[in-house]
C-alpha positions in Angstrom: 11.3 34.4 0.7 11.3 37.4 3.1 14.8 39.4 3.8 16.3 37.6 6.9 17.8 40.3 9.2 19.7 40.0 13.0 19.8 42.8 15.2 22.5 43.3 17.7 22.4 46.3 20.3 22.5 46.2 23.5 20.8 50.0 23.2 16.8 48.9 23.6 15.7 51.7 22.0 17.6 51.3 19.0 16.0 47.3 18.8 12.8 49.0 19.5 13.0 51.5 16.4 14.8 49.1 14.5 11.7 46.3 14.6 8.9 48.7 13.8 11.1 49.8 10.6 11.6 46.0 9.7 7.8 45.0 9.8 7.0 44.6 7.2 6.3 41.1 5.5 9.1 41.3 3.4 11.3 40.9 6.3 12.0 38.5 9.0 13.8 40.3 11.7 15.5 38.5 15.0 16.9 40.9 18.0 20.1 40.2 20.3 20.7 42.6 23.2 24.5 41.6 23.3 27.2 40.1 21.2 27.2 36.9 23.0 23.6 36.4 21.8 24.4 37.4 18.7 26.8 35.2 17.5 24.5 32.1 19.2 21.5 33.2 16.7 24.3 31.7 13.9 24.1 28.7 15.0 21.5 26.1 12.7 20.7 29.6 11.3 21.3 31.6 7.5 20.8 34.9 8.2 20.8 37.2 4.9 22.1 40.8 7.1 23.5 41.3 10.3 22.9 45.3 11.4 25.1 45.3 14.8 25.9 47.9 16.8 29.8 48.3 17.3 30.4 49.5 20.5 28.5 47.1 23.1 29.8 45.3 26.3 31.3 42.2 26.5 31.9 41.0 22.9 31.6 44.2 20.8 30.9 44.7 17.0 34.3 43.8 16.0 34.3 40.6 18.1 31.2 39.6 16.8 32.1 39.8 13.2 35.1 37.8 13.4 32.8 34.7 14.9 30.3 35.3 12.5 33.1 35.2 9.4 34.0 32.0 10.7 30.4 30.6 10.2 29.0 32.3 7.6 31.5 33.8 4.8 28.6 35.8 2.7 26.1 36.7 5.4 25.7 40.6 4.4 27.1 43.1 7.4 25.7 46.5 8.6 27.9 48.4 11.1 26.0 50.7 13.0 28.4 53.5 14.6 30.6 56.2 13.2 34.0 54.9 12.7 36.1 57.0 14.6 39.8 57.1 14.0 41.5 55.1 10.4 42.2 52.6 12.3 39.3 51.5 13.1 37.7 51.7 9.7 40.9 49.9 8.3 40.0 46.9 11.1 36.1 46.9 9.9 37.3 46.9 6.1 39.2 43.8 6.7 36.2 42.1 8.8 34.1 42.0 5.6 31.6 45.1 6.4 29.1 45.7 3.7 28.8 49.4 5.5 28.2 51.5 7.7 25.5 53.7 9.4 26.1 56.6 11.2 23.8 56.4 14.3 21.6 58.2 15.3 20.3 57.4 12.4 19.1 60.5 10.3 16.3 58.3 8.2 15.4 55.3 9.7 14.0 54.7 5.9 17.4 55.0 4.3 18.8 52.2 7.1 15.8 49.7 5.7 16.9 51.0 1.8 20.6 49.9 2.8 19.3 46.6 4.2 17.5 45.9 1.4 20.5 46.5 -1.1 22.8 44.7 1.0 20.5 41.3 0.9 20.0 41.8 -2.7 24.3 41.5 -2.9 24.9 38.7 -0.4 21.8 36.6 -2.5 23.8 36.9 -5.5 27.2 36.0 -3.5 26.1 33.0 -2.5 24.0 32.2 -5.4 27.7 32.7 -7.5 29.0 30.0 -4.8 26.8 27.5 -6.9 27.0 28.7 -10.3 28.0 25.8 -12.4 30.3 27.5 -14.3 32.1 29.1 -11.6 32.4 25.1 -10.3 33.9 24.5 -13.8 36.7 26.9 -13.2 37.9 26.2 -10.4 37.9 22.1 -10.8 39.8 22.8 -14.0 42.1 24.7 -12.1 42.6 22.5 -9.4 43.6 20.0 -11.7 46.3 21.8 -13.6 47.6 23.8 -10.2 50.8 23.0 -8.8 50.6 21.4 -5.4 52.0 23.0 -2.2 53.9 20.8 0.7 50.3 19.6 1.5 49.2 18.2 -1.7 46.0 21.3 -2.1 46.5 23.4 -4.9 48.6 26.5 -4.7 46.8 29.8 -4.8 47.9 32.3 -7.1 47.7 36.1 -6.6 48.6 38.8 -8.9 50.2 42.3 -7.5 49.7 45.7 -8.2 53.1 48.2 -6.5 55.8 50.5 -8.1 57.8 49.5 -5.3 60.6 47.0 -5.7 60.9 46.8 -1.8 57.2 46.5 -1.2 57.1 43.6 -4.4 59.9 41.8 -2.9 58.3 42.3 0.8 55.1 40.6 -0.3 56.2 37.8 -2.5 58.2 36.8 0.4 55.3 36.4 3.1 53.1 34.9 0.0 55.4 32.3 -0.2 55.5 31.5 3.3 51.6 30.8 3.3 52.1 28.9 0.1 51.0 31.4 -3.1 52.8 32.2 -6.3 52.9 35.8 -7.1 52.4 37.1 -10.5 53.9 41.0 -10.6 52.8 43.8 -12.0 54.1 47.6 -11.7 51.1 49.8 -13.6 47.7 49.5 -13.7 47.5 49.0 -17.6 49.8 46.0 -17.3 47.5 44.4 -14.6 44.4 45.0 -16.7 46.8 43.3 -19.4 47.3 40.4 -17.3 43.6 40.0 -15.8 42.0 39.9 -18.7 44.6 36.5 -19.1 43.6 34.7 -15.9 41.9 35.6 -12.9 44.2 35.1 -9.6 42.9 33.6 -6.4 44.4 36.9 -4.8 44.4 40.0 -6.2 47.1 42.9 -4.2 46.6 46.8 -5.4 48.7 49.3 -3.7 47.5 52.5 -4.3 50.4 54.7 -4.5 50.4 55.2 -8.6 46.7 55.2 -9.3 46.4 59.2 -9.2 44.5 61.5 -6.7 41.6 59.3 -6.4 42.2 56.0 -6.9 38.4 54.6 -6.3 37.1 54.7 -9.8 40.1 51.9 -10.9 39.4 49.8 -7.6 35.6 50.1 -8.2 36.4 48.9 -11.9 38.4 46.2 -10.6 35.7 44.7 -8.2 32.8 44.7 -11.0 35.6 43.1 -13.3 36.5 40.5 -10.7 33.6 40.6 -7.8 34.6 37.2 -6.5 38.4 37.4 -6.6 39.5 38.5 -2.5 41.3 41.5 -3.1 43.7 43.6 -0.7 44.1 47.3 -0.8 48.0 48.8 0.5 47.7 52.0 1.2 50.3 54.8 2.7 48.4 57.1 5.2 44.7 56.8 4.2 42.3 59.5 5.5 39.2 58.2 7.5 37.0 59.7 4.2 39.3 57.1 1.8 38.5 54.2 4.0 35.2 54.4 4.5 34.8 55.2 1.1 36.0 51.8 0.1 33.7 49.9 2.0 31.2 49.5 -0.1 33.8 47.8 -2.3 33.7 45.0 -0.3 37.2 44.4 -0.3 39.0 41.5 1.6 41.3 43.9 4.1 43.9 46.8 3.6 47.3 46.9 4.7 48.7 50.6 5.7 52.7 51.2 4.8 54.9 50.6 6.3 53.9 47.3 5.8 54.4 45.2 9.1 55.0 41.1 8.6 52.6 40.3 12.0 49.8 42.8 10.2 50.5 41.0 6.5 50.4 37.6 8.4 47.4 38.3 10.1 44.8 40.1 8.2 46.3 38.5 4.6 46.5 35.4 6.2 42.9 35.2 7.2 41.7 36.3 3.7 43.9 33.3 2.6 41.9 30.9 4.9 38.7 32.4 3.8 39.4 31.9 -0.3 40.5 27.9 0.7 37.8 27.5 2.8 35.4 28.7 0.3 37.3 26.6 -3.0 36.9 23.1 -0.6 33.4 24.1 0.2 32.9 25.0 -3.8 34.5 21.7 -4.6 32.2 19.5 -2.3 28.7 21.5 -3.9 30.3 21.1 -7.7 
């Protein structure tokens, strides 16, 4: 089955390029001139990538990702731009970008190499969505789950800080969105307490996990590659950020941490893990 790939850009020349590097066989590319057009190519369709440009008129990158997330939870993403300012790469991280391509593009060989990857990753994804043992799981959990005020099983998350103050900040907006919180204050003691149960929602501040804390996080997401996970971090660089995009990490939260920010990108990784147990539940 060839590797299906959109193309958003409103930039002709970079849809022009972009299709001769994609013809061959093992591909089967579709092109969108505008975000609009874009997100109407997900309707009735599966796409495997999505390479779109981030900076377009009308409904940009950004906007386009957060329809498409709505649709298609696993659908592999390819931002093509630089990212600018932390900000910015913080807001892609927590849209569920794959990763990104610096344009213009120094090897248009290397952007087909990353396409290719990315597919390989988002087939596994959803074929993990249907494993029958990852079905097994979570029915067993669902049955032996405490129930929240609207009879669904509660989530669970376990947290990674040092910080009493940030601890207590996060169990209490958990608990507003209906998740038990399982604390932990060093890394060893969350390994301890992973290798027990796996949580619905996994929390790491980095503060504590040394100069470079990739290495642990990266460990983390090949132990747990299906478990949403949120990164807090205090001041990242633009190099940190875009360094853990590859991690495919659920969002990041920058200290201070701000209630409408938790509420907002936390909440929306909480939607996408019920969302995906119901639609787990109906296929198992």
């Amino acid at each position: 089955m060839p590797i299906r790939v959109l193309i958003v850009d409103d930039d002709v020349t970079v849809r022009t390029t972009l299709s001769y590097a994609f013809e061959a066989p093992e591909f089967a590319i579709e092109l969108a001139d505008s975000g609009e057009a874009g997100v109407a190519r997900f309707t009735g369709a599966t796409w495997d990538v999505l390479l779109i440009d981030k900076n377009m008129p009308g409904m940009n990158g950004v906007d386009v990702i957060r329809a498409v997330r709505e649709r298609d939870l696993a659908v592999g993403v390819l931002m093509m731009t630089g990212l600018g300012t932390v900000d910015s790469a913080v807001e892609t991280l927590s849209l569920g970008v794959d990763d990104y391509l610096e344009k213009p593009f120094a090897d248009i060989n290397e952007v087909v190499e990353h396409v290719r990857k990315t597919a390989a990753a988002v087939r596994d994804r959803r074929q993990g969505a249907t494993n029958a043992i990852d079905h097994f799981r979570r029915a067993s959990s669902h049955l032996a789950a405490p129930k929240g005020e609207s009879g669904a099983p509660a989530l669970r998350a376990t947290l990674l800080t040092a910080s009493a103050a940030d601890a207590d900040f996060v169990a209490a907006h958990l608990k507003t969105h209906g998740v038990e919180l399982d604390r932990t204050a060093t890394p060893a003691a969350l390994v301890a307490r992973l290798q027990q149960t796996a949580p619905d929602l996994l929390v790491v501040d980095v503060e504590g996990l040394g100069d470079d804390p990739l290495p642990f996080l990266t460990e983390l997401r090949r132990l747990l590659p299906k478990v949403a996970c949120v990164v807090i971090a205090a001041q990242p660089s633009l190099a940190f950020v875009t360094r853990l995009l590859p991690l495919a990490l659920s969002c990041m939260l920058v200290k201070p941490l701000s209630p409408t920010e938790f509420d907002r990108r936390v909440g929306h990784t909480l939607d996408r893990v019920r969302r995906g147990q119901r639609l787990a539940g109906i296929s198992g």
